[in-house]
C-alpha positions in Angstrom: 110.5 83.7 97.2 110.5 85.3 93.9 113.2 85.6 91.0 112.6 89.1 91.5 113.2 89.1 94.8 116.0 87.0 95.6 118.4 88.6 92.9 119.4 91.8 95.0 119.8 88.9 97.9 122.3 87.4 95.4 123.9 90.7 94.7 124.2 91.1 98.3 125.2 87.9 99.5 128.1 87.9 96.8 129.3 91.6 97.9 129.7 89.9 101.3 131.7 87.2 100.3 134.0 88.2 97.4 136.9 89.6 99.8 137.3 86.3 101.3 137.5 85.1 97.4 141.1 86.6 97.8 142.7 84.0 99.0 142.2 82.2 96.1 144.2 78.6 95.4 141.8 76.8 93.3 140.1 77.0 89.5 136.6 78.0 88.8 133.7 76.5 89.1 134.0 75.1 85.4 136.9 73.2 83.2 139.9 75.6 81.9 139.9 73.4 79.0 136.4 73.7 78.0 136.5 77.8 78.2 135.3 78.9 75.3 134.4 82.8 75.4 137.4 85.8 76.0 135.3 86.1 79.5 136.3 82.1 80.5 139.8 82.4 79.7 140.2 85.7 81.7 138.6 84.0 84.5 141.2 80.8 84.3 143.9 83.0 83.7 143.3 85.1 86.9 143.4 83.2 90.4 141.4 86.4 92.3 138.4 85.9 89.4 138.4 82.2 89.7 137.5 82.5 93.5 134.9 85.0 92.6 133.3 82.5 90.3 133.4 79.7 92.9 131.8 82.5 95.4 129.0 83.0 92.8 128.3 79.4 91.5 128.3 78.1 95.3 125.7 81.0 95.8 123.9 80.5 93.0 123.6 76.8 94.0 122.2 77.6 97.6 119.6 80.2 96.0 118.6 77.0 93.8 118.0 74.9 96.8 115.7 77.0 98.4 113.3 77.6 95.7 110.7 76.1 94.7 110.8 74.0 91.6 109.3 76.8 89.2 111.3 79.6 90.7 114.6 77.6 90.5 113.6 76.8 86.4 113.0 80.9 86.2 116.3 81.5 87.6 118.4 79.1 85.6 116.0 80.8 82.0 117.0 84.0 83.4 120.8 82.9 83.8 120.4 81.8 79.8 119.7 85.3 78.9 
């Protein structure tokens, strides 16, 4: 499967699964006290966006698992950008 092609899968997959995000009682998928941009900090501060992230980065990590090893290395460049 291409980049291409599996980022409106992302889009689609996260749409499904951000109102269960609501019932939020954990951090982010990264560490508070390394949050360095305005973005991080809103994302710490908020419990509701911190289960969003989780959402996302346990997405993103299945969408790495099932590609193959040059898709995945497109998909984490693209992520860069």
């Amino acid at each position: 499967m291409s980049v291409s092609r599996l980022s409106p899968l992302l889009l689609l997959l996260a749409a499904l699964f951000l109102p269960a995000a609501r019932a939020a009682d954990a951090g982010p998928s990264f560490d508070c006290k390394r949050a360095a941009t305005p973005v991080e900090h809103e994302i710490c501060r908020k419990p509701y966006l911190a289960a969003y992230d989780r959402q996302i980065a346990a997405l993103y990590g299945e969408a790495l698992g099932v590609l193959d090893a040059e898709d995945a290395g497109q998909l984490r460049a693209d992520q860069k950008t």
